[in-house]
C-alpha positions as CSV (number, residue, x, y, z in Angstrom):
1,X,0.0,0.0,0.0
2,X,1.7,3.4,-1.1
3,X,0.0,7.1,-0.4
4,X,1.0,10.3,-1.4
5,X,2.3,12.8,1.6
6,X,-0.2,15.5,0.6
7,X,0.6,18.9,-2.1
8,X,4.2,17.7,-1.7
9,X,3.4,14.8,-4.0
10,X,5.8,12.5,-2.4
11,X,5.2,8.9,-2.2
12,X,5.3,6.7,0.8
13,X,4.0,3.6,2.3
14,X,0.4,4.0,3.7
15,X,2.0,3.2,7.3
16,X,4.9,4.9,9.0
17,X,6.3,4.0,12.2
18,X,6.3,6.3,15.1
19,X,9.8,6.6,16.8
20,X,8.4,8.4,19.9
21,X,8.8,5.2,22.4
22,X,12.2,4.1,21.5
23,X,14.0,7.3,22.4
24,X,13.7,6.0,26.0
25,X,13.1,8.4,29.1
26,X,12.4,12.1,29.0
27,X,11.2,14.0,31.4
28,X,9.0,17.7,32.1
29,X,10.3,18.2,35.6
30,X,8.6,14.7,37.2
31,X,6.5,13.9,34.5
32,X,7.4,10.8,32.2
33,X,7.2,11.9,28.7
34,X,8.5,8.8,27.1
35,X,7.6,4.9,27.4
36,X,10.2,3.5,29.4
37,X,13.5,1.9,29.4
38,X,14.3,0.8,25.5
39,X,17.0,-1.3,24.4
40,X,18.7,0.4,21.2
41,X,19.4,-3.0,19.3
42,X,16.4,-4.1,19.4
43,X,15.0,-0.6,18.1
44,X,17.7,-1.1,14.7
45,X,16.4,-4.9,14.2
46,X,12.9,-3.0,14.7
47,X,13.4,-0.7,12.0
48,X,15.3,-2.6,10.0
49,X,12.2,-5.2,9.7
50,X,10.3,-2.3,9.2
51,X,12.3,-1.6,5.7
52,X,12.1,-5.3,4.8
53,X,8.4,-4.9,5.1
54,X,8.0,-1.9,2.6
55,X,7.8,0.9,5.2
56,X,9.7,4.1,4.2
57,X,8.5,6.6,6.6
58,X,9.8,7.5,10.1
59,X,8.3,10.0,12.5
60,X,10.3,10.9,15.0
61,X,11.0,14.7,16.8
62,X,14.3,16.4,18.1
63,X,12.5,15.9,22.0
64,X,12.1,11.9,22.1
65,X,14.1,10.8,24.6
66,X,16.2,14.2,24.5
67,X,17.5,13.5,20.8
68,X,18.0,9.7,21.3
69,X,15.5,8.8,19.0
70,X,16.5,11.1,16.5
71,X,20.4,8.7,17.0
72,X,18.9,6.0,16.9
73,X,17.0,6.0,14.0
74,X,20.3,7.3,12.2
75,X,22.1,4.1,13.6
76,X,19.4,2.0,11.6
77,X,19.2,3.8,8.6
78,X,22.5,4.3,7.4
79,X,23.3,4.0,3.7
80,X,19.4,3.5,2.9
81,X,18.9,7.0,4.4
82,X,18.1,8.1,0.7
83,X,15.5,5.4,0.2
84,X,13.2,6.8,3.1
85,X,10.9,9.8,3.6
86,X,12.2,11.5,7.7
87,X,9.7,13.3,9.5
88,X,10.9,14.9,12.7
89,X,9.5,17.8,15.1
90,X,10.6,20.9,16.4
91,X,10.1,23.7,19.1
92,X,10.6,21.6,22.3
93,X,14.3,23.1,24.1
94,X,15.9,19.8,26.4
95,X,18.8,18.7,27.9
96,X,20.2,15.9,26.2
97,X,22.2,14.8,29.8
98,X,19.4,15.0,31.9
99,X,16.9,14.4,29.2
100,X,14.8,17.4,30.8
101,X,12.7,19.3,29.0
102,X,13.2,23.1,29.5
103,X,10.7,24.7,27.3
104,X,9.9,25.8,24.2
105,X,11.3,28.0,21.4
106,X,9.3,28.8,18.0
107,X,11.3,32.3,17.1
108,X,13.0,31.9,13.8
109,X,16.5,31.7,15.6
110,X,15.3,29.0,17.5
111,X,13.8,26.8,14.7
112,X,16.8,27.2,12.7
113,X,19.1,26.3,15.4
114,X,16.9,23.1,16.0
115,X,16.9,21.8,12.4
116,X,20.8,22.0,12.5
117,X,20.6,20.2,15.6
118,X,18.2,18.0,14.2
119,X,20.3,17.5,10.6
120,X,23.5,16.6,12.8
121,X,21.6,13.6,15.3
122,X,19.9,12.4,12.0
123,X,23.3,12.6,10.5
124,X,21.3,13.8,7.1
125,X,21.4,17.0,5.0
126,X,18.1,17.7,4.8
127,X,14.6,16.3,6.7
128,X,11.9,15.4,4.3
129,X,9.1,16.8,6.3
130,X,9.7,19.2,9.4
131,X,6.9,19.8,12.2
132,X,5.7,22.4,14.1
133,X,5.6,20.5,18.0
134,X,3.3,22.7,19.8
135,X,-0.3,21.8,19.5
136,X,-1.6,25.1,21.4
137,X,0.5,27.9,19.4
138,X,-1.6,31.1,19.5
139,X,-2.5,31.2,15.7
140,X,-2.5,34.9,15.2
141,X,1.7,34.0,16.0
142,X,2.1,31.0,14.1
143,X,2.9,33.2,10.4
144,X,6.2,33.8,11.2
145,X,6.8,30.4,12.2
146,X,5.2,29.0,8.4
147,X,7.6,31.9,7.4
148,X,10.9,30.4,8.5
149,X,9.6,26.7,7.2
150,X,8.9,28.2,3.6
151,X,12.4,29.8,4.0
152,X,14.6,26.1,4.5
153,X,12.6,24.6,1.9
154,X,14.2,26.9,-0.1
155,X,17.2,26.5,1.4
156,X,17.1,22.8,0.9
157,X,17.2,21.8,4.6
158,X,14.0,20.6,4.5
159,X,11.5,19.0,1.8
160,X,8.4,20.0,3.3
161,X,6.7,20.9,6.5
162,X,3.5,20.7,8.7
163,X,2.2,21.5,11.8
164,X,1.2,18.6,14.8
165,X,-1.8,19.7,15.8
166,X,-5.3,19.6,16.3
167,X,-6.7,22.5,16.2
168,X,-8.4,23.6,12.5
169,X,-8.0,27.3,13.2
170,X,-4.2,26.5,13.5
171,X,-3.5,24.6,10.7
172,X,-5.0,26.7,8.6
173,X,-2.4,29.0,9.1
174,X,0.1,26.5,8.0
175,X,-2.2,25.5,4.9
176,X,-1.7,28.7,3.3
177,X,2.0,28.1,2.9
178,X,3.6,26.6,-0.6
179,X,5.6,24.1,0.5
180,X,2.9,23.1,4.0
181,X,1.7,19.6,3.3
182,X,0.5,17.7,6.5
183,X,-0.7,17.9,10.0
184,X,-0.3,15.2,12.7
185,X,-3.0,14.7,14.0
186,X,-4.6,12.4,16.9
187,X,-7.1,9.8,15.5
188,X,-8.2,6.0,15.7
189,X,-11.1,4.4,16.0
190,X,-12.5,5.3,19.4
191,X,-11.6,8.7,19.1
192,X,-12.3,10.5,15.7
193,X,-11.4,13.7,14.3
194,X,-13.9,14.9,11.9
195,X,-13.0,18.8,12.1
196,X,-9.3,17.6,11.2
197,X,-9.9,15.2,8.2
198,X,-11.8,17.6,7.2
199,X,-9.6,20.4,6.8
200,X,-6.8,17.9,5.7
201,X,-9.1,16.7,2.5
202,X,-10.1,20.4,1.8
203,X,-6.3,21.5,1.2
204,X,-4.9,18.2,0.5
205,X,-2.6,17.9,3.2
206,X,-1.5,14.7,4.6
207,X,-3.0,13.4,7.7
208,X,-0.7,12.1,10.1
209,X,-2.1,9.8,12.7
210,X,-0.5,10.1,15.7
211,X,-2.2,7.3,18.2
212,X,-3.9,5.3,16.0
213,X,-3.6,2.5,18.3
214,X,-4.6,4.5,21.7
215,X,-1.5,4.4,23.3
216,X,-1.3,0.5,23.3
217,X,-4.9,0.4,24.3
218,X,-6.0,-0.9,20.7
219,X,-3.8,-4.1,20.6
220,X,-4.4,-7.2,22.7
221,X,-1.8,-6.3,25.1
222,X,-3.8,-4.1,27.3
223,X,-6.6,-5.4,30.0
224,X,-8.3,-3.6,32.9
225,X,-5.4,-4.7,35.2
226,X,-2.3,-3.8,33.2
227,X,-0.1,-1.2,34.9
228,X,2.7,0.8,32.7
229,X,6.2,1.5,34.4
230,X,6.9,4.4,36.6
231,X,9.0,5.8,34.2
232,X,6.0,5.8,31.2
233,X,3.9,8.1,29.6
234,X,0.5,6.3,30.9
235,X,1.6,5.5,34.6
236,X,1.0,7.2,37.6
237,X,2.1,10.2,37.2
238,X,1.2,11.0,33.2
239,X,0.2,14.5,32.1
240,X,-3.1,15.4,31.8
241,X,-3.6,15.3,28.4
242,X,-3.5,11.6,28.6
243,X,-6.8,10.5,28.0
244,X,-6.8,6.6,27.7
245,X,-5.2,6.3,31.1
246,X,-5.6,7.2,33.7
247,X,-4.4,6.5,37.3
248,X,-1.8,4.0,36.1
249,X,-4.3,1.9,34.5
250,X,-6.0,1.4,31.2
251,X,-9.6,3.4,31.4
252,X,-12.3,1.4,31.4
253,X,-14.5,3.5,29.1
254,X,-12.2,3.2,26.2
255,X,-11.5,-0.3,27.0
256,X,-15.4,-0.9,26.7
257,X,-15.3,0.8,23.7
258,X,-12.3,-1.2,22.1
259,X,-14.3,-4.8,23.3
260,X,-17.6,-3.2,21.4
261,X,-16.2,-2.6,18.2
262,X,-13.7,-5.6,18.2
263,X,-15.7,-8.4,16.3
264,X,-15.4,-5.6,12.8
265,X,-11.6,-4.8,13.7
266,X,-10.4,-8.4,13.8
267,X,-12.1,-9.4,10.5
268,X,-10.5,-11.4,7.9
269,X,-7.8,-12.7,10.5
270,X,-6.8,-9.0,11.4
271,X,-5.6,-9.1,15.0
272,X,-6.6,-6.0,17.0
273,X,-4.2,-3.4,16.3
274,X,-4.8,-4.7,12.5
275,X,-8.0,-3.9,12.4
276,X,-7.7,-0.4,13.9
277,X,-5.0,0.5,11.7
278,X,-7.4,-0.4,8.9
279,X,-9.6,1.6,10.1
280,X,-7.2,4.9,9.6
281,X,-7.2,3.9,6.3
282,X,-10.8,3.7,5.4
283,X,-11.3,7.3,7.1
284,X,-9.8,9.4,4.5
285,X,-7.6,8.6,1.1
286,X,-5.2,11.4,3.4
287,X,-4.6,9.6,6.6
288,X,-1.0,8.1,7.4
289,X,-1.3,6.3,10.7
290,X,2.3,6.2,12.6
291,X,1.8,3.6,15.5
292,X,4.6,3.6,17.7
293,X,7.0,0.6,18.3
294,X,9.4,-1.0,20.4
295,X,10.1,-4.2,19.1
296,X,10.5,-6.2,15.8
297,X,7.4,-8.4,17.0
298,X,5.1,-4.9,17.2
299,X,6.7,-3.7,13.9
300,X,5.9,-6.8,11.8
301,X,2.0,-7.1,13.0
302,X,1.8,-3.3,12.4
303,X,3.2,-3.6,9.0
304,X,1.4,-6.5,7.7
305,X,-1.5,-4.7,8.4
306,X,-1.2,-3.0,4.7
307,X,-1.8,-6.8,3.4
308,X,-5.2,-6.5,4.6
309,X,-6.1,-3.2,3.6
310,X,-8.8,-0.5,4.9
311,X,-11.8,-1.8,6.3
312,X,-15.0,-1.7,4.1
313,X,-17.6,1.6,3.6
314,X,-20.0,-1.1,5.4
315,X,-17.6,-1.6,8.9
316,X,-17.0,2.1,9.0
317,X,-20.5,2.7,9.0
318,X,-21.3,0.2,11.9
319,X,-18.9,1.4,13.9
320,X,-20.0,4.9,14.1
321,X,-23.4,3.3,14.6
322,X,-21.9,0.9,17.8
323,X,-20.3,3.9,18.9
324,X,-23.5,6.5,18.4
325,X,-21.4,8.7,16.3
């Protein structure tokens, strides 16, 4: 299954893989941003299967794991660096020894200084599509930020750019740049974005799904009693935007939601996490779902996932009907 990345026209496979969980720990102060301890060898095999299986596109952003992931995936790509499409983030300021977080920086200085940071850890002359990591940027300030993206594409630093977010009123700020050609966007299953597709398929921009598997709550791993490391995104102590769970524990209304719609997602021999990512794809012709991954076993179930294809107009339909949407 190949898709084209939006106005850009570039061609890519219909899934990425999200590089978010094997930069390893990262902090905001006490908060866990990332998913735990990784191990880096397993995270090349990971990727490396990934490539075997026809994926050529990689999300990753300068923050995950305090620039790890960005390394890592550089590690894994090597020579075949040319024969990939690189999407990585900026805005987020760190510590790459203490992996803290220390805020945020969108002035033109700023980004400019983080896409040489980010061309160096990537070990890459250019990115193929650079994103705007700040899904609350006042809009009526986000021009000058488009302005400096328009400017590297011109440069040749990067290919194309787009903002994670989801907020319509922002992105369409973004949209009316040349060279803007997606926005990340959070989506799956339980948890639609209409207003965001929406805007996507008005000025064909790609749609990147960020959490198209809830976290981990749309696979089979996942039950009522499961309880994520300290160190992880969902424990104890996760930020409050985290939605599907909560306390340290999967929530129960999105687990009752997955169990609802699960007979449809696991049709044809899908597993699970199959069946949602085929989902993504019978949203929109726009979406690009980028599940995250930690292990070659999770990258080869995601990725065969495109054997199936997107779920028929008929499933889509029940499942807003079991979900009263």
């Amino acid at each position: 299954m190949k898709r084209k990345m939006g106005r850009s026209g570039i061609e890519v496979s219909a899934l990425g893989m999200g590089c978010w969980a094997i930069g390893g720990p990262f902090w905001a102060g006490e908060t866990p941003l990332g998913w735990g301890e990784v191990d880096d060898e397993e995270s090349i095999r990971a990727i490396h299967a990934a490539l075997e299986m026809g994926v050529t596109l990689f999300d990753t952003a300068n923050v995950y794991g305090a620039g790890h992931s960005e390394r890592v995936l550089a590690r894994a790509l090597g020579a075949r660096r040319p024969q990939v499409v690189v999407a990585t983030k900026f805005s987020n300021v760190f510590d790459e020894k203490s992996r803290q977080v220390l805020r945020q920086d969108a002035t033109p200085e700023g980004i400019r200084k983080a896409c040489e940071e980010s061309l160096r850890r990537l070990n890459t002359d250019y990115v193929d599509l650079y994103q705007f990591h700040d899904n609350g940027y006042p809009p009526e300030q986000a021009a000058p930020v488009r302005d400096t993206l328009e400017a590297l594409v011109k440069e040749g630093k990067i290919r194309a750019y787009g903002w994670s977010t989801d907020f319509p009123e922002r992105a369409e700020v973004f949209a009316q740049g040349p060279k803007c050609t997606s926005v990340q966007l959070q989506l799956n299953v339980l948890d639609d974005n209409p207003a965001m597709i929406a805007l996507c398929e008005k000025h064909n921009l790609a749609a990147l799904n960020r959490g198209p598997l809830a976290m981990g709550l749309l696979t089979n791993k996942y039950t009522a009693e499961t309880k994520p490391s300290v160190d992880d995104v969902r424990g104890v102590k996760s930020p409050e935007w985290m939605k599907y769970f909560k306390d340290g524990k999967p929530s129960a209304e999105w687990l009752k939601k997955r169990e609802a719609v699960r007979e449809i997602l696991t049709s044809k021999g899908r597993t699970v996490a199959q069946g949602a990512l085929a989902w993504n794809w019978g949203r929109s012709e726009k979406t690009l779902p980028i599940p995250g991954f930690r292990t070659v076993t999770q990258v080869k179930e995601n990725a065969q996932a495109m054997q199936f294809g997107p779920l028929t107009k008929d499933q889509m339909k029940e499942i807003d009907r079991i979900l009263g949407r």
